[in-house]
N, C-alpha and C positions, 0 to 999 in steps of 0.2 A: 273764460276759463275752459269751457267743452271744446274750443277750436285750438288751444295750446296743449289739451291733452288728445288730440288726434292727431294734433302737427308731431307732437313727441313722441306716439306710440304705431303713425305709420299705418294706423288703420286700414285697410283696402276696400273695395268697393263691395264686396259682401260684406262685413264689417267682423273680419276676420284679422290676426296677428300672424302679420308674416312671420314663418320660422327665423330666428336668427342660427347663422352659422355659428360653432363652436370651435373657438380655437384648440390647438395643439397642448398647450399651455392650459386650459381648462381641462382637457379630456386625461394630461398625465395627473396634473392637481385630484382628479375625485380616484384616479389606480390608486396615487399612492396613500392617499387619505383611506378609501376602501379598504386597503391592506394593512393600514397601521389598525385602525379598528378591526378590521376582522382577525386579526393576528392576535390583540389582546382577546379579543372576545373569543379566541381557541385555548389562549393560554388560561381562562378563567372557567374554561367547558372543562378542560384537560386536569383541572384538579377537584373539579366537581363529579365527574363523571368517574362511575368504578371503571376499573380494565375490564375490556373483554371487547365485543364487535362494536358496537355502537359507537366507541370512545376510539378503535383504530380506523372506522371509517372515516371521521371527520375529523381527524387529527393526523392522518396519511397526509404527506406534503412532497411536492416535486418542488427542484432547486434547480435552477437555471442559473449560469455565472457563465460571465465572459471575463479571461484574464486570470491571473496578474499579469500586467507587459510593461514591461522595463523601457520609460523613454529616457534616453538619454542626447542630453541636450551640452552642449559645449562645457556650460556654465553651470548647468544642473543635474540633475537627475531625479527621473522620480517614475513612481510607479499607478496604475491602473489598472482596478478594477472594478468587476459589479458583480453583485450574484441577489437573486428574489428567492425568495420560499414562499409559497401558495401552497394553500391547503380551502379545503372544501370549505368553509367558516371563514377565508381570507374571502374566496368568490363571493360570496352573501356579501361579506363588507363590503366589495367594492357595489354591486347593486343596491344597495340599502343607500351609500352614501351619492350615488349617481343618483336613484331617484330621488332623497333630499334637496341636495342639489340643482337638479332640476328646473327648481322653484326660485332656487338664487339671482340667478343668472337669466 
């Protein structure tokens, strides 16, 4: 049983865990996961929190968007695009859900 869970887990000769590499595909999965939770978790600070500084600091958000672009294809047509809103509470979520994560994977 100890020689199938060293064959499986690649032990090394100090009897350390080689790092595995993270795919592309894992590292967008915890943004966008990060962002859906940090995003509620702003939308739930932002009605809890009175106005004033505390409540525009971390509810300030930058909006990146590429598009709309119009393709048009013989047969179809259609259109494209993307836009992110991040805010200070979006950042936390995507670290909070990266370091859960972490542990998944």
């Amino acid at each position: 049983m100890v020689d199938l869970f060293l064959i499986h887990y690649a032990i090394n000769k100090t009897g350390e865990y080689p790092m595995r590499k993270k795919s592309i595909g894992w590292i967008l999965l915890i943004v966008l996961l990060g962002a859906l939770v940090g995003s509620a978790l702003g939308e739930v600070l932002g009605l809890v929190l009175p106005n004033g500084v505390v409540k525009d600091f971390f509810l300030r958000s930058a909006e990146f968007s590429v598009g709309p672009t119009l393709i048009n294809i013989v047969v179809i047509t259609f259109t494209l695009g993307f836009s992110i809103k991040l805010n200070i509470i979006g950042v936390i979520g995507i670290v909070l859900v990266g370091y859960f994560l972490k542990w998944a994977y």
